[in-house]
C-alpha positions in Angstrom: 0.0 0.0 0.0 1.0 3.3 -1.0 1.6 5.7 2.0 1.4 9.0 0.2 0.5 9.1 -3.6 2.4 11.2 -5.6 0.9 14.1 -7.4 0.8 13.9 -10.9 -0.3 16.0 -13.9 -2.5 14.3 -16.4 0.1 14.4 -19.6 2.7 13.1 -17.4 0.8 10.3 -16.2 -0.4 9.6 -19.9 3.1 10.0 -21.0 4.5 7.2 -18.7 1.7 4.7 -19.3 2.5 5.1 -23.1 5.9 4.2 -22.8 6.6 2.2 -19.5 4.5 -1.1 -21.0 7.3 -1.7 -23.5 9.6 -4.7 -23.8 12.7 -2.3 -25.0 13.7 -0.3 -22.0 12.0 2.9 -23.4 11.5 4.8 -19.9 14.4 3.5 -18.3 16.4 5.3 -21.4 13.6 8.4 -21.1 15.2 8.3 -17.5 18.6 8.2 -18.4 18.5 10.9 -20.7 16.7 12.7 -18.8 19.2 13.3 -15.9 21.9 14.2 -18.8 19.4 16.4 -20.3 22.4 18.5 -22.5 24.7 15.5 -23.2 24.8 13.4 -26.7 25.8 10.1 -26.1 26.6 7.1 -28.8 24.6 3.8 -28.9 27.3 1.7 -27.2 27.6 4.3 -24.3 23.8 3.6 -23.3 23.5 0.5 -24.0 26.4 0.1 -21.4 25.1 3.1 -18.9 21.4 1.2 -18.8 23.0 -2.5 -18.5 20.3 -3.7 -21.6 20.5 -6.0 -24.7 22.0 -3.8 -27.4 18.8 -5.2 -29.4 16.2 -3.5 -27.2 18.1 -0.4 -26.7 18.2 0.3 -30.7 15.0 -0.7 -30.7 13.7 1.8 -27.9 16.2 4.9 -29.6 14.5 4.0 -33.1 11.1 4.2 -31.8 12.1 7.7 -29.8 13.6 9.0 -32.5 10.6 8.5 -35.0 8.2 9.8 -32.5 10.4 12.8 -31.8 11.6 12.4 -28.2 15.0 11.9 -28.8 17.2 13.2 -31.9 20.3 12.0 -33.7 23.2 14.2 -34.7 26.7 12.5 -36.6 30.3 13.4 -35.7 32.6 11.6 -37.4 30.5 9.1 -38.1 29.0 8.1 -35.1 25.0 8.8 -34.6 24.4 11.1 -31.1 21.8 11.0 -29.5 19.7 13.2 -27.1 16.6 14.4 -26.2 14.3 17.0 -28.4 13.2 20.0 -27.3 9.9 19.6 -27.6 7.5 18.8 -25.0 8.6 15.4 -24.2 11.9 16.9 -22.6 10.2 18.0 -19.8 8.5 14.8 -19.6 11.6 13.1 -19.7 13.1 15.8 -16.9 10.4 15.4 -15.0 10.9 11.2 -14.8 14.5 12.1 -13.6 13.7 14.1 -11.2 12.2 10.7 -9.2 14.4 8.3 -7.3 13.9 4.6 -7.2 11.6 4.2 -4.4 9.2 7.4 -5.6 9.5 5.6 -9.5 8.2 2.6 -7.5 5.4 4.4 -6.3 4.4 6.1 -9.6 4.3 2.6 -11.3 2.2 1.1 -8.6 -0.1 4.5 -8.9 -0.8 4.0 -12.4 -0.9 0.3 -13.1 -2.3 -1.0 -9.6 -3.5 -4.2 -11.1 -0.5 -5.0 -12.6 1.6 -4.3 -9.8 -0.9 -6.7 -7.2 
C-alpha cells in the first residue's frame, strides 16, 4: 500500500503509461536521458550506462527517434543521440527528477493491477 500518492499532472501520467508497458527499456532510457538532459551520447555508451541487450536499446532509440523524443546528430560518423526539445523533454526531466523508491510508487499508482 501506498503511503502517500504522488501528485501527478495528467500528460505526465499519460506520457509514462505510453511508454513504461514496452519490452525495450523505453523509460528506463527516457530516465537516463533525462538526468543528462544536454549530453549526446553514442549507442554503445547507453546500452552500457542502462545495462540492456543492445537489441532492445536500438530498438527503444528508433522508436524515440521516429516519435520525436529523442534526436540524432553525426560526428565523425557516429550517430548522437539526445533528447528534443519539444514537450517530451520536460517529460523526460520530470521522470529524472524521481528516485527509485518514488518511481516505484508512480508505477504502482498508475498500473495498480498489474503491480498486485
Amino acid at each position: 500500500m501506498i503511503a502517500s500518492e504522488i501528485a501527478l499532472p495528467e500528460k505526465l501520467s499519460q506520457f509514462i503509461r505510453e511508454y513504461a508497458g514496452d519490452q525495450y527499456c523505453l523509460v528506463e532510457l527516457l530516465r537516463f536521458l533525462g538526468r543528462h538532459p544536454n549530453t549526446r551520447f553514442s549507442r554503445l555508451v547507453i546500452i552500457h550506462a542502462l545495462n540492456s541487450r543492445r537489441l532492445y536499446t536500438e530498438k527503444a532509440l528508433k522508436h524515440l527517434v521516429s516519435n520525436g523524443v529523442v534526436r540524432t546528430c553525426v560526428e565523425n560518423n557516429v550517430p548522437l543521440y539526445s533528447l528534443t526539445e519539444e514537450p517530451q523533454r520536460n517529460w523526460a526531466l520530470d521522470l529524472a527528477k524521481f528516485d527509485w523508491c518514488q518511481w516505484q510508487s508512480l508505477l504502482k499508482q498508475i498500473y495498480p493491477a498489474a503491480i498486485e
